[in-house]
FITOR-743224 format. One line per field, with one value per residue (C-alpha): residue number from 1; chain; x, y, z. Coordinates in steps of 0.5 Angstrom, whole numbers. Example, Ala and Ser with C-alpha at 12.3 -4.5 7.8 and 13.67 -1.06 7.14 Angstrom:
// residues 2
num: c(1/2)
chaine: c(A/A)
xx: c(25/27)
yy: c(-9/-2)
zz: c(16/14)
// end
This chain:
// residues 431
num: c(1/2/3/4/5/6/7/8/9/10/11/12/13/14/15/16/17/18/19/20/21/22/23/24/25/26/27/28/29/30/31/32/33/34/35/36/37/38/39/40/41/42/43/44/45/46/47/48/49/50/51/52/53/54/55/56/57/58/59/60/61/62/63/64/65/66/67/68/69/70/71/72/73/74/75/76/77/78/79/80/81/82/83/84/85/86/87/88/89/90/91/92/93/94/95/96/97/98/99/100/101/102/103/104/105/106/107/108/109/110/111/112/113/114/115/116/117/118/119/120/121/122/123/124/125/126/127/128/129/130/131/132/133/134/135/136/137/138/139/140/141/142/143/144/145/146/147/148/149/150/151/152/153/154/155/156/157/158/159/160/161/162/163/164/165/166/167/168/169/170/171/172/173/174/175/176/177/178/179/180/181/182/183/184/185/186/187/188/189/190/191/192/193/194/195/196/197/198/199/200/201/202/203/204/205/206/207/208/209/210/211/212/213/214/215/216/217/218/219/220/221/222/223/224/225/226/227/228/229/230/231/232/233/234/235/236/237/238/239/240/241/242/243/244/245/246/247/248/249/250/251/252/253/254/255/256/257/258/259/260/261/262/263/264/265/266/267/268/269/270/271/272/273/274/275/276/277/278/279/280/281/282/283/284/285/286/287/288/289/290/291/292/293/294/295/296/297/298/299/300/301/302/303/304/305/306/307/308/309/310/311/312/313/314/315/316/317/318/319/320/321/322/323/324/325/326/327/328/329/330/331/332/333/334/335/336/337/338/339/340/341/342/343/344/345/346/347/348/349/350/351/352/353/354/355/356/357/358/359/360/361/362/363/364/365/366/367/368/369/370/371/372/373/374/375/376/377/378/379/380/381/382/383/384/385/386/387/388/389/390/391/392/393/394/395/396/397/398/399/400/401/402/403/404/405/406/407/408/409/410/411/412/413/414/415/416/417/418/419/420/421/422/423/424/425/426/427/428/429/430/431)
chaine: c(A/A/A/A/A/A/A/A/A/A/A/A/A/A/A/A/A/A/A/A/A/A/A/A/A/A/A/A/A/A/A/A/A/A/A/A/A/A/A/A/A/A/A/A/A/A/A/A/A/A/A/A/A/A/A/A/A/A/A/A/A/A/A/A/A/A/A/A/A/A/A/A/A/A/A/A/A/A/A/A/A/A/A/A/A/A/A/A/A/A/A/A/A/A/A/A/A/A/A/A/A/A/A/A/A/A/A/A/A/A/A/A/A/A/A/A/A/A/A/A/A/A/A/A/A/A/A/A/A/A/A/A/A/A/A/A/A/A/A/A/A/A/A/A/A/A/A/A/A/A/A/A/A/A/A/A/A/A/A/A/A/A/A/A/A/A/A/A/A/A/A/A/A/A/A/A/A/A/A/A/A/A/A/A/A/A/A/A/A/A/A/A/A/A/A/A/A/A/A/A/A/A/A/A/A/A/A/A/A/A/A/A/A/A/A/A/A/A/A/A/A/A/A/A/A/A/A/A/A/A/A/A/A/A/A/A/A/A/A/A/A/A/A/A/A/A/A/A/A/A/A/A/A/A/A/A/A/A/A/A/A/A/A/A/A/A/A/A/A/A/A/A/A/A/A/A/A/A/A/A/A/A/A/A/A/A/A/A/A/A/A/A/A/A/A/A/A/A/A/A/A/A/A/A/A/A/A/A/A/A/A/A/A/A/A/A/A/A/A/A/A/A/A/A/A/A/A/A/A/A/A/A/A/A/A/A/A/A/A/A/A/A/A/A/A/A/A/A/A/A/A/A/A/A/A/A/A/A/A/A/A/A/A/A/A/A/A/A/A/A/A/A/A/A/A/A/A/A/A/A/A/A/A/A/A/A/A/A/A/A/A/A/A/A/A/A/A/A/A/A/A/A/A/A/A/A/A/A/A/A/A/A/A/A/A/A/A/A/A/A/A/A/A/A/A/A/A/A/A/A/A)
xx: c(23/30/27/31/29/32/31/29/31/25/19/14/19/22/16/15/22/21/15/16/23/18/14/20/22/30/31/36/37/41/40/44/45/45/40/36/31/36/39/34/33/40/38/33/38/36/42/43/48/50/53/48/51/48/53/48/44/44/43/39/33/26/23/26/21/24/22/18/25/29/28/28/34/38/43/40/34/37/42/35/32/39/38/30/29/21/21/15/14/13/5/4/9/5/-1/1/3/-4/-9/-11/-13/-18/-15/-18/-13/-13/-13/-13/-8/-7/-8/-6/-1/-4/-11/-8/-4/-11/-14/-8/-9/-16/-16/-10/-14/-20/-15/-18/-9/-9/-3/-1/3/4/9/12/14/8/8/3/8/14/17/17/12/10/6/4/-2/-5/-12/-15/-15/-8/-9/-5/-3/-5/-1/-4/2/3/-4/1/-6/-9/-5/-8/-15/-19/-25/-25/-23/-23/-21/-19/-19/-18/-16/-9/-2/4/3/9/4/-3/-4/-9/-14/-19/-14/-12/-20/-21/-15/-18/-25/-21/-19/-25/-29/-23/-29/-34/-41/-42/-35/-36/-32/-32/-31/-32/-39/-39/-32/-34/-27/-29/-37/-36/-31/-35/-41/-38/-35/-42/-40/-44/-41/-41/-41/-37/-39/-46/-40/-38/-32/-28/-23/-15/-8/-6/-9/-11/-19/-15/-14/-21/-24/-19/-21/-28/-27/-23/-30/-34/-30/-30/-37/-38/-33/-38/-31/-36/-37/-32/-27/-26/-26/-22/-16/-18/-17/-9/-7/-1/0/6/14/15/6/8/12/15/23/25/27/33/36/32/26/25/20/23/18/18/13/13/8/10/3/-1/-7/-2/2/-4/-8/-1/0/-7/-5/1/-3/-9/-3/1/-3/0/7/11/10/17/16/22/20/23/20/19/20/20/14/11/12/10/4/1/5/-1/-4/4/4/-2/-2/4/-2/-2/6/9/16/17/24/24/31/33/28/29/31/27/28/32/33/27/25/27/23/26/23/25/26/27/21/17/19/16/10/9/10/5/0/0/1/7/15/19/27/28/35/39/41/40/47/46/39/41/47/41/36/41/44/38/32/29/27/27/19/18/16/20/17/21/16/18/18/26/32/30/29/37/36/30/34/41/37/34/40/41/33/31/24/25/19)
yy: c(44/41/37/34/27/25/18/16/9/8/5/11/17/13/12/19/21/17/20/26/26/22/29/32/34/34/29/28/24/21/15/11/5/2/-3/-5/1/6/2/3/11/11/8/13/18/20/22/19/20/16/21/25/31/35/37/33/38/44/50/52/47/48/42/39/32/28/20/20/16/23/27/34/34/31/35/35/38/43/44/45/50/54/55/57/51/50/43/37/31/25/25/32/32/27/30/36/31/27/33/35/28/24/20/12/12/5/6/1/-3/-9/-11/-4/-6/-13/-9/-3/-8/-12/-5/-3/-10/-9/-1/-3/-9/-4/0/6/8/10/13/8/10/4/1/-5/-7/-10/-14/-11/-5/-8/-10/-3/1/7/8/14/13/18/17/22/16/15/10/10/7/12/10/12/13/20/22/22/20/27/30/27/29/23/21/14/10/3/2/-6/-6/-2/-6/-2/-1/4/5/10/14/14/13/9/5/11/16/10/10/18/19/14/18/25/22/18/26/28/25/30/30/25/21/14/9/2/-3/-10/-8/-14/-11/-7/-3/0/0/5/10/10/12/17/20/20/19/14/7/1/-6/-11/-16/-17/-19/-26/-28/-27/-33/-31/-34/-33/-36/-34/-32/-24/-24/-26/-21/-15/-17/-16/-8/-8/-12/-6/-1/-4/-5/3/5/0/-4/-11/-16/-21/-16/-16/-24/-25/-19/-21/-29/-28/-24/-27/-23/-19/-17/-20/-22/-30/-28/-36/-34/-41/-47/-49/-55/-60/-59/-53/-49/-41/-36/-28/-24/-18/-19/-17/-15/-20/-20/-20/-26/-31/-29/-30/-37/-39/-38/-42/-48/-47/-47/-53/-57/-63/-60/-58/-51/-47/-39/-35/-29/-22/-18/-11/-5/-7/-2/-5/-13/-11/-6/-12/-18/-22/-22/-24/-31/-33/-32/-37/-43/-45/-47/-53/-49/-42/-39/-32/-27/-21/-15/-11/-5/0/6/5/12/13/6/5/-1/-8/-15/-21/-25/-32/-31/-28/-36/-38/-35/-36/-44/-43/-39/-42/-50/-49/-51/-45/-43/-36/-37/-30/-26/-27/-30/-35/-37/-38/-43/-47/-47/-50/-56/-57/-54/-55/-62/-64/-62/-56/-49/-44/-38/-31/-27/-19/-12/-12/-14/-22/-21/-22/-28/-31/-28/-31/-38/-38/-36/-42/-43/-46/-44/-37/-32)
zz: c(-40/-37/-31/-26/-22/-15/-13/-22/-21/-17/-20/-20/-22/-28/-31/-30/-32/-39/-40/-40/-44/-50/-49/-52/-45/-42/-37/-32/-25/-20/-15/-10/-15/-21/-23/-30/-29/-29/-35/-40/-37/-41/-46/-48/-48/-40/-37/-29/-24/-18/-15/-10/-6/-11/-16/-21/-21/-26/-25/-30/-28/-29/-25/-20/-18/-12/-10/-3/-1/-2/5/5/8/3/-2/-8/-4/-2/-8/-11/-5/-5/-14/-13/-17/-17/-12/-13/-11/-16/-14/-15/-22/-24/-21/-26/-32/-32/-30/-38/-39/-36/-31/-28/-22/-19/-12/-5/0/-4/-12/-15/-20/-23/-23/-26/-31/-34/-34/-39/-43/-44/-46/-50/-55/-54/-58/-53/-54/-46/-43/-37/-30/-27/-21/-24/-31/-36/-42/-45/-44/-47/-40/-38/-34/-37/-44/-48/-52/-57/-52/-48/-42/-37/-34/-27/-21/-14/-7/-2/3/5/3/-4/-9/-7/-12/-18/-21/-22/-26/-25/-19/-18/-10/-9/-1/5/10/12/11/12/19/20/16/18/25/26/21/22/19/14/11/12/6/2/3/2/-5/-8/-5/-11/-17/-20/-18/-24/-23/-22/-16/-18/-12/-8/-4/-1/3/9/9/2/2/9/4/-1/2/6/0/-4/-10/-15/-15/-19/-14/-18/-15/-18/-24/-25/-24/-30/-32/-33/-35/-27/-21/-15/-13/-11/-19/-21/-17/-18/-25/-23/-23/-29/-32/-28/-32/-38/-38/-37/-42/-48/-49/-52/-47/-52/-52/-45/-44/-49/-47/-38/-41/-45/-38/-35/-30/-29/-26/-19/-18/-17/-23/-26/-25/-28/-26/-22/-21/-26/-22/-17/-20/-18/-16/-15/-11/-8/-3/4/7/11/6/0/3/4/-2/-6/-2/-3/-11/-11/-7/-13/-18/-16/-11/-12/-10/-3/-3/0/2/4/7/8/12/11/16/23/23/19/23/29/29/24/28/30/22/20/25/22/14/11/13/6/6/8/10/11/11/14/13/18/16/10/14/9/13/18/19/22/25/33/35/32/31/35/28/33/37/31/27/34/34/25/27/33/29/22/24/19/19/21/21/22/17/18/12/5/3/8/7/0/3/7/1/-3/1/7/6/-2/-5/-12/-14/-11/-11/-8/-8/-5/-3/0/-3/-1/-4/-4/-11/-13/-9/-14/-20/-18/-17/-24/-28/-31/-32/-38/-36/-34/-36)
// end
């Protein structure tokens, strides 16, 4: 097929994107912007254009498969309707691609890609040879987030945004927590788990759900779904290279997993002990200055804030911990404000940078970012600067806020990353 994805640069279509050129496929694309994700598409003879008012798309296309970040409105979109070209969303093509295999979907609020990545790193020293989808870049997938294996396991991450993971068809389901996110798109808490449930009710009969049964969330989805069940917690904590309690006991479910795949309880310890995790989950950028330790980390959900922070005091508890946080999405900021006030106890300074404004186009309401730095410093008895955007927050890190010694970690889903990369290029311990 010659297929065409709209939006590839994201971090689920181009997995999807480089797949299916590795099956042999012709594969094109456009996005916004560059970035090293689009870098490597070119390299493996995928051609992508930054141009999108549709003249990227050719005539003579067999698939068009659009990010949840292209709206129905856009160009390409309807250059695609306008030709008849057959439209998918990135879930159902991946739905598509993965349903002849047997699919173990990592599913849940928090934790999907670090679960997904042990899963991966215990399937693949098992030598099961599984096909991976995964939202973020992994060593054991040679910095890339995307494998083809020769196995009849894939391996993928499932989002729950949109309801998007009812398009795969699971045989095993590892659920890590249900405690809400996306607001924008489900209306409630109720609404949240009602998804979760329709998903885990995707299993067959004899499918199996691997989960926390001490976590209330997932125990009231599970049962609802009646489907069979593994409560990993019954398992001990298995010991790993990265820390924080939220990793042991995601790589509880992998235990779980593993265990009913007969993968030698040995193995499994040996594979779960080498993992050192993965891009941007308290990812070491390097060291700036002589003596900062620089950290990277997409949290940006309370839960994922706390659990990462925690981590971090685990990790380095003799040091002054520094977070720099952009939040992301008003919406997102203010339906979970109280939580956000009271999940940076765990630093001793908190920076916070204007709101990465991912879907403007859609959001009305607005932070009022210097009461929220009021409010964060109330509720979590912390020192708190709301410090603007993140060319000026860069500017006051460096010559006010940060000391010899620290740990300074950049926490956010958005473009604070560039800032963690910038202030690490001359690192001599960048990983």
């Amino acid at each position: 097929m010659k297929i065409f994805c709209s939006g590839i640069g994201g971090i689920g279509l181009s997995a999807y994107a480089a797949y299916r050129r590795a099956q042999g496929h012709t594969v094109l694309g456009s996005d916004r912007s560059a970035s090293p994700l689009i870098e490597d598409l070119r390299s493996q003879g995928i051609e992508v254009s930054l141009v999108q008012d549709g003249s990227a798309v050719p005539e003579d296309c067999d698939l068009f498969v659009y990010s949840e970040a292209i709206s129905s409105e856009m160009s390409e979109r309807q250059r695609a309707r306008a030709l008849g070209i057959p439209h998918q969303s990135y879930f159902q093509a991946l739905g598509d691609l993965s349903c002849s295999k047997q699919v173990i979907a990592v599913c849940g609020t928090h934790g999907k890609s670090s679960t997904t990545a042990m899963a991966a790193r215990v399937l693949i020293d098992a030598g099961i040879d599984p096909s991976v989808v995964v939202g973020t870049k992994l060593t054991e997938l040679s910095g890339r987030n995307w494998r083809k294996g020769a196995g009849d396991i894939f391996l993928l991450e499932a989002c729950e945004y949109r309801r998007s993971f009812l398009a795969l068809s699971p045989r095993i389901v590892l659920l890590t927590n249900a405690d809400g996110d996306h607001f924008d798109a489900f209306t409630s808490r109720e609404d949240y788990h009602n998804a979760f449930v329709e998903f885990l009710s995707l299993l067959p009969q004899d499918g199996m759900v691997f989960t926390h049964g001490a976590d209330p969330d997932c125990m009231a989805i599970v049962s609802r779904s009646q489907r069979p069940f593994c409560d990993v917690d019954t398992l001990p904590l298995p010991l790993l290279s990265v820390p924080g309690l939220h990793m042991r006991q995601n790589a509880q479910l992998v235990v779980g997993l593993a265990k009913h795949l007969d993968i030698p309880e040995e193995q499994i310890r040996s594979s779960l002990k080498s993992y050192a995790g993965c891009w941007r989950r308290m990812q070491v950028r390097g060291v700036w200055g002589d003596s900062v330790t620089v950290i990277d980390d997409y949290a940006h959900h309370p839960r994922e804030i706390s659990a990462t922070l925690t981590a971090l005091r685990e990790a380095y508890p003799n040091r002054r911990l520094v977070c720099a946080f952009q939040p992301h999405m008003h919406d997102r900021t203010l339906k979970l404000y109280a939580e956000f006030t009271r999940c940076f106890s765990a630093a001793d300074l908190v920076l916070l940078t204007d709101v990465y404004d991912a879907r403007s186009d859609v959001e009305t309401a607005r932070v009022d970012m210097d009461r929220f730095a009021r409010d964060v410093a109330q509720e979590s008895h912390r020192e708190v600067h709301y410090v603007g955007d993140l060319v000026h927050m860069e500017g006051l890190i460096k010559d006010r806020f940060v000391r010899p010694n620290d740990v300074l970690a950049f926490l956010g889903a958005g473009d604070i990353t560039h800032v963690a990369e910038k202030m690490a290029q001359d690192a001599h311990v960048a990983l």
